[in-house]
Structure formats: C-alpha cells, structure tokens
PAZAPA-4460 file (N, C-alpha, C; in steps of 0.05 Angstrom, whole numbers, plus 32768, in hexadecimal, padded with zeros to 4 digits):
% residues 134
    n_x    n_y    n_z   ca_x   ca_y   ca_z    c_x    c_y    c_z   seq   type   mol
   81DB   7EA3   8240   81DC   7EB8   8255   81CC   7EAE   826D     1      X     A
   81D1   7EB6   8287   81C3   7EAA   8299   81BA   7EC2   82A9     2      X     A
   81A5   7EB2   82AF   818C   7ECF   82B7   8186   7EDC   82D0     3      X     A
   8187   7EE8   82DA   8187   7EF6   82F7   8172   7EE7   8302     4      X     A
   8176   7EDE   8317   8162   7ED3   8331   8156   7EEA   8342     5      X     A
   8141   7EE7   834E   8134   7EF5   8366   8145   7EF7   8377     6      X     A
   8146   7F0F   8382   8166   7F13   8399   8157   7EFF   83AE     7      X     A
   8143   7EF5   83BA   8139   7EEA   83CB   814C   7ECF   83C8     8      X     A
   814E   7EBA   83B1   8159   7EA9   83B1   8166   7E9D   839E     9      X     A
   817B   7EB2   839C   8198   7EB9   838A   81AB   7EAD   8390    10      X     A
   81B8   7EA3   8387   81D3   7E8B   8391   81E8   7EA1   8374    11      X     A
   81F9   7E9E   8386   820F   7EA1   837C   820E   7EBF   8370    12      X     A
   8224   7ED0   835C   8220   7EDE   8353   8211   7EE8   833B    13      X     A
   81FF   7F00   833A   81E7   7F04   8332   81F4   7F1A   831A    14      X     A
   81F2   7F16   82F5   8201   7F20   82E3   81E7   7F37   82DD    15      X     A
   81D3   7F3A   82E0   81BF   7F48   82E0   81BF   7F52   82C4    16      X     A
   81C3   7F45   82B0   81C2   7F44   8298   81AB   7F50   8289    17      X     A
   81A9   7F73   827B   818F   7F7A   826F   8189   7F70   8257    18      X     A
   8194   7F60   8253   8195   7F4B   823A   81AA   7F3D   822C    19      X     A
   819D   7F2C   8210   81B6   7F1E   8205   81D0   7F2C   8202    20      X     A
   81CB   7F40   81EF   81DE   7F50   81E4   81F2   7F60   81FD    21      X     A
   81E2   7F6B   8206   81F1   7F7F   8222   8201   7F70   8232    22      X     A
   81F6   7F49   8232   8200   7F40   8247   821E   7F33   8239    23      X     A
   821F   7F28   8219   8237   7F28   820E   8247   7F3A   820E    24      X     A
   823D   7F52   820E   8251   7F6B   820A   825C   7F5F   8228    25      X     A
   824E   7F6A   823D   8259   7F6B   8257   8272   7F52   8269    26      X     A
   8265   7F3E   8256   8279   7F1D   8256   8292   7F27   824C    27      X     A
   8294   7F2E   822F   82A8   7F31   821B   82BC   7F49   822F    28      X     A
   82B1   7F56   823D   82BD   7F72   8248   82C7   7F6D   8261    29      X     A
   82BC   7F5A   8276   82C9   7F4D   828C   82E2   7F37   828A    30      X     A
   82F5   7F38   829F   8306   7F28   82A2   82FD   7F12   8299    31      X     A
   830B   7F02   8290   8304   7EE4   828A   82F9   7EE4   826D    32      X     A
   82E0   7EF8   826C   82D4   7F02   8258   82C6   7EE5   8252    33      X     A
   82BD   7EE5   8231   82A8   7ECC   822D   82AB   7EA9   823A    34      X     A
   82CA   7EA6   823D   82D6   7E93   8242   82CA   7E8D   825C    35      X     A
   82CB   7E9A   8275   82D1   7E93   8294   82C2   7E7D   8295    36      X     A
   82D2   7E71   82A6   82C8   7E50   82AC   82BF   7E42   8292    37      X     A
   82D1   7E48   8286   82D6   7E2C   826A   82E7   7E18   8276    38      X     A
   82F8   7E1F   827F   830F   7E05   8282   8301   7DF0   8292    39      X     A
   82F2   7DF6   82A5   82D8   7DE9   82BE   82C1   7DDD   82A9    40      X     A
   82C1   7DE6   828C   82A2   7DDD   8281   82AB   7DC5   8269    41      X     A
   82CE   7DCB   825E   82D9   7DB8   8255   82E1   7D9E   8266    42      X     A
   82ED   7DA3   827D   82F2   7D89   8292   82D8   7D78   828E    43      X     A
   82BA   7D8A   828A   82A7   7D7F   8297   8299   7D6C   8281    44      X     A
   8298   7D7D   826D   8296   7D6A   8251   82A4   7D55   8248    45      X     A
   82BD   7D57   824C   82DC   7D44   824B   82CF   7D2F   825A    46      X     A
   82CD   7D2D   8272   82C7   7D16   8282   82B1   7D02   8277    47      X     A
   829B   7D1C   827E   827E   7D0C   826F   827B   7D05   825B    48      X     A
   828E   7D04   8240   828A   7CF4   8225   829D   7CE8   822D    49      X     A
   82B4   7CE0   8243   82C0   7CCB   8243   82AF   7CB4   8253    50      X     A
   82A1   7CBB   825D   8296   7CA7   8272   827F   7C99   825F    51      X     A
   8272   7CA6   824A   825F   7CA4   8238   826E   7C86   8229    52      X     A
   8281   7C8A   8227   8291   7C82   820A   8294   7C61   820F    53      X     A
   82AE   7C6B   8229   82B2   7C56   8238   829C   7C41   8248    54      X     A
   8280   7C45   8251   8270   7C34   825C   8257   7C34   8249    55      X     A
   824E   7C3E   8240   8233   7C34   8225   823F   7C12   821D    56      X     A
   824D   7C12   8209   825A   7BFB   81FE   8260   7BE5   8214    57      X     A
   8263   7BE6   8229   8270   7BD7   823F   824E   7BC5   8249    58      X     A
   8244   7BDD   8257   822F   7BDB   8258   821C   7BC6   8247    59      X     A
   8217   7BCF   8232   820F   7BBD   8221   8210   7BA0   8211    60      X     A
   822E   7BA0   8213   8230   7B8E   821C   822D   7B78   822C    61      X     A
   8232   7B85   8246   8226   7B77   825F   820D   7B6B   8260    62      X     A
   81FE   7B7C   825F   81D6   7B85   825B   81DA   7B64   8242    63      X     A
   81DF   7B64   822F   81E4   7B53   8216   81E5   7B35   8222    64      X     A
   81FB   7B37   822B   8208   7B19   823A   81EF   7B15   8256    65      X     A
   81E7   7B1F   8259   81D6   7B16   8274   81BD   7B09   8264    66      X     A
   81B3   7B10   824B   81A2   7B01   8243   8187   7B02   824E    67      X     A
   8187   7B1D   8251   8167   7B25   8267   8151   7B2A   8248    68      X     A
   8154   7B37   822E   8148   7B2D   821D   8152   7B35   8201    69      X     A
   8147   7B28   81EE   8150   7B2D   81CE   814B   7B48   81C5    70      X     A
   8145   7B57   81CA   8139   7B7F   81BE   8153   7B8A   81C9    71      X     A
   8158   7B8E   81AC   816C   7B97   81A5   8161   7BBE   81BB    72      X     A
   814C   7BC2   81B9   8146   7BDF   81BD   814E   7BDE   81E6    73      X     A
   8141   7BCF   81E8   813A   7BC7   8204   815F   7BCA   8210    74      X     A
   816F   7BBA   8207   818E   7BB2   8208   8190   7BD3   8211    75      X     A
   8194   7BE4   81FE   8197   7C01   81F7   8194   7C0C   8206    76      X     A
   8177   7C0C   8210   816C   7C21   8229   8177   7C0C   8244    77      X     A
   8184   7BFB   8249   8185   7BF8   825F   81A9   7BF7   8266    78      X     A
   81B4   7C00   8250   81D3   7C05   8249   81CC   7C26   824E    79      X     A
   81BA   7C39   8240   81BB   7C4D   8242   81B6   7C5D   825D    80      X     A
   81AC   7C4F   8273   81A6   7C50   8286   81B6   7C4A   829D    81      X     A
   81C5   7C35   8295   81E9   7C31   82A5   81EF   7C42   82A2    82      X     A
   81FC   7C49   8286   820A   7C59   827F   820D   7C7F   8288    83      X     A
   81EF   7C86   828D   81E3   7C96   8291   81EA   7C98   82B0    84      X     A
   81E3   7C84   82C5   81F3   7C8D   82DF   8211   7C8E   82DD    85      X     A
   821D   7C85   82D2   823A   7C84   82D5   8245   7CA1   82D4    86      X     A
   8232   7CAC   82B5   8237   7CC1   82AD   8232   7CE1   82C1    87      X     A
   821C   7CD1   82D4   8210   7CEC   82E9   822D   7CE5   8303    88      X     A
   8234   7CD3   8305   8246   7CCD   831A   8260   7CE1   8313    89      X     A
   8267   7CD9   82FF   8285   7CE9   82F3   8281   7D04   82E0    90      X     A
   8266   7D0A   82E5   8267   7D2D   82DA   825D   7D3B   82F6    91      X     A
   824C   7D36   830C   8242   7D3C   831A   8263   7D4D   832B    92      X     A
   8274   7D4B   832A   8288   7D5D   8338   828F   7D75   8325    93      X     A
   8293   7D70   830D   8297   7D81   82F7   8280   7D94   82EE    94      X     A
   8267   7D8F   82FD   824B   7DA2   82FB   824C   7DB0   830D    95      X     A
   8256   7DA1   832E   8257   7DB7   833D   826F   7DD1   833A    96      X     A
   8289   7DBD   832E   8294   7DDC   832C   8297   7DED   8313    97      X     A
   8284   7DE5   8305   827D   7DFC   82EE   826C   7E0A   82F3    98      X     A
   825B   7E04   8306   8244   7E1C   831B   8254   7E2B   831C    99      X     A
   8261   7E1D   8331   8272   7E31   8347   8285   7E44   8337   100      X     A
   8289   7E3C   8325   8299   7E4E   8313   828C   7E60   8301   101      X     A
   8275   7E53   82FB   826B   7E70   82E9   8252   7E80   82F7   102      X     A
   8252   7E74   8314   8242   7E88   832A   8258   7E96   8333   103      X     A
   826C   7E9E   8332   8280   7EBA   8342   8281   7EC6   832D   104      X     A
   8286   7EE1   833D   8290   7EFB   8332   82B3   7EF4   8326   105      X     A
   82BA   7EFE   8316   82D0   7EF5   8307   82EB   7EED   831B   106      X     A
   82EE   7ED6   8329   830A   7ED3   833C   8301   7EDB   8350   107      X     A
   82E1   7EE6   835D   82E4   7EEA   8375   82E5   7ED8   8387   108      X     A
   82D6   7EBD   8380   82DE   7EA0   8395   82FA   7E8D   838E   109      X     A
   82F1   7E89   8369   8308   7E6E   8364   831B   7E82   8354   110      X     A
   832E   7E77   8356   8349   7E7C   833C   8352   7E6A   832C   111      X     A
   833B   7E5E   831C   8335   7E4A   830E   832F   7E33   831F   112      X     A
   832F   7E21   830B   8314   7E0B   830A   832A   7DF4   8323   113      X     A
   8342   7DF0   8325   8354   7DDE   8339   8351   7DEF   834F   114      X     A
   8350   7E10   8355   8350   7E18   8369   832D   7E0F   8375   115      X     A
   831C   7E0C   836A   8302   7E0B   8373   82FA   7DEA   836F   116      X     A
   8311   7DE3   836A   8312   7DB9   8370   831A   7DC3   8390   117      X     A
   8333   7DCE   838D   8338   7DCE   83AD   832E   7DE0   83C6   118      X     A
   831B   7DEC   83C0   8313   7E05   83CE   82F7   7DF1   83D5   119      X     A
   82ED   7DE3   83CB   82D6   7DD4   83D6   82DC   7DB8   83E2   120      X     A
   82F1   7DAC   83D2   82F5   7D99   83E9   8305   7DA2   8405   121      X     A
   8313   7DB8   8408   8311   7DB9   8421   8304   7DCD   8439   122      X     A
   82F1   7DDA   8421   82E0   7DE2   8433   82CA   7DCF   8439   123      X     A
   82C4   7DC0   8430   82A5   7DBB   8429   829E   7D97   8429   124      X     A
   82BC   7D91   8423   82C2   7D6A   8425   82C3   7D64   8405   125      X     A
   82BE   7D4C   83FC   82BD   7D34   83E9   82A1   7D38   83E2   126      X     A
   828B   7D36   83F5   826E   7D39   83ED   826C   7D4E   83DF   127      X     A
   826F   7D67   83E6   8267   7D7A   83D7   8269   7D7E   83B8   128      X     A
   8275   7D6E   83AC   827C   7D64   838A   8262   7D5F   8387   129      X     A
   8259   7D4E   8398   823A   7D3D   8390   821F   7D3F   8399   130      X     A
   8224   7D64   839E   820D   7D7A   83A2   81F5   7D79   8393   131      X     A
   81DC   7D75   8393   81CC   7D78   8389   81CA   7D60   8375   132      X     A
   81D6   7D45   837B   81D5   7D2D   8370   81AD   7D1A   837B   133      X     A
   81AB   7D1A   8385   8194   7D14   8396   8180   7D28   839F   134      X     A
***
C-alpha cells in the first residue's frame, strides 16, 4: 500500500489510505481494482530478468578472458556490476511508467501502460524515460 505524502510535496495522486485493510478494500472496489498498472509492472520485470539473464554470463566471461585476476569472487562482482548498469539502463523506462501509472487516479492520465509510452514521449521527449536516473 502506498502512503500519503504531505500535501506540501505530493506528486501525483494521493490514495489517503486509513490503513492496510481499508486501503485493500478500497483497491479491490475501484476500477482497475488490485490489478491497475500490472501490465506496466510485468513489462517492467519481463525486461529486467531479461537483461539479467542475457548479460551476467556474457559479462563474465569477458571480465574472465581479460585476465585482470584468478578470484573467482572478484570475476563475480565485477560481472555483477556490468550487469547491474545494463540492467538500470533497460528498466529505467519501465520504472518511470509504472510511477506514472500507479500515481493516477484510475484512467485519469494514461489508458494503459502504451498510452503513457506515448503520452510522454510526446509530451516530454526520449529523456523523460530516464527521469531520475542521475
């Protein structure tokens, strides 16, 4: 459940939730209901255990063949650490629009998760994916 902010510096829509229970009821009872912005949190998972999958092993390899040293542990953390930007590169668009999706009021900005792919790139450009990266 996510927790009401200080109206001073509130982003997005505020569920003002009087707790766990009240605030499931109130999910379960709104449009979308428990789901809203799943399809935006599966894209986002989907990507980031592909990018995981696909560059660890690659990585390590690499790190391996360069012959910088024998620790086996050392290899690991510096594969896991490739791997690890790649991973912020290709989820970093799929975080911003699972915000953006589970900060509105039910459909009042996006109409799903392709409408709010396109509602920010042309409001907002290409950068805006990679909001709060830096």
């Amino acid at each position: 459940m996510q927790s009401a902010a200080d109206p001073t510096i509130a982003v997005g829509y505020q569920h003002n939730h009087r707790g766990l229970i009240q605030g499931l009821k109130a999910a379960y009872h709104s449009p979308g209901g428990l789901f809203q912005g799943l399809s935006s949190a599966l894209a986002r998972t989907s990507v980031g255990s592909a990018t995981q999958l696909a560059t660890f092993t690659r990585f390590k390899q690499f790190i391996s063949s360069l012959q910088i040293t024998d620790h086996e542990f050392s290899i690991v953390c510096m594969a896991s650490i490739c791997s690890s930007l790649a991973i912020t590169c290709t989820m970093t668009p799929f975080d911003v629009i699972s915000t953006r999706m589970f900060n509105q009021k039910h459909g009042l900005y996006y109409n799903g998760w392709v409408d709010c792919v396109k509602k920010i790139y042309v409001h907002e450009g290409f950068l805006a994916f990679y909001k709060g990266t830096l």
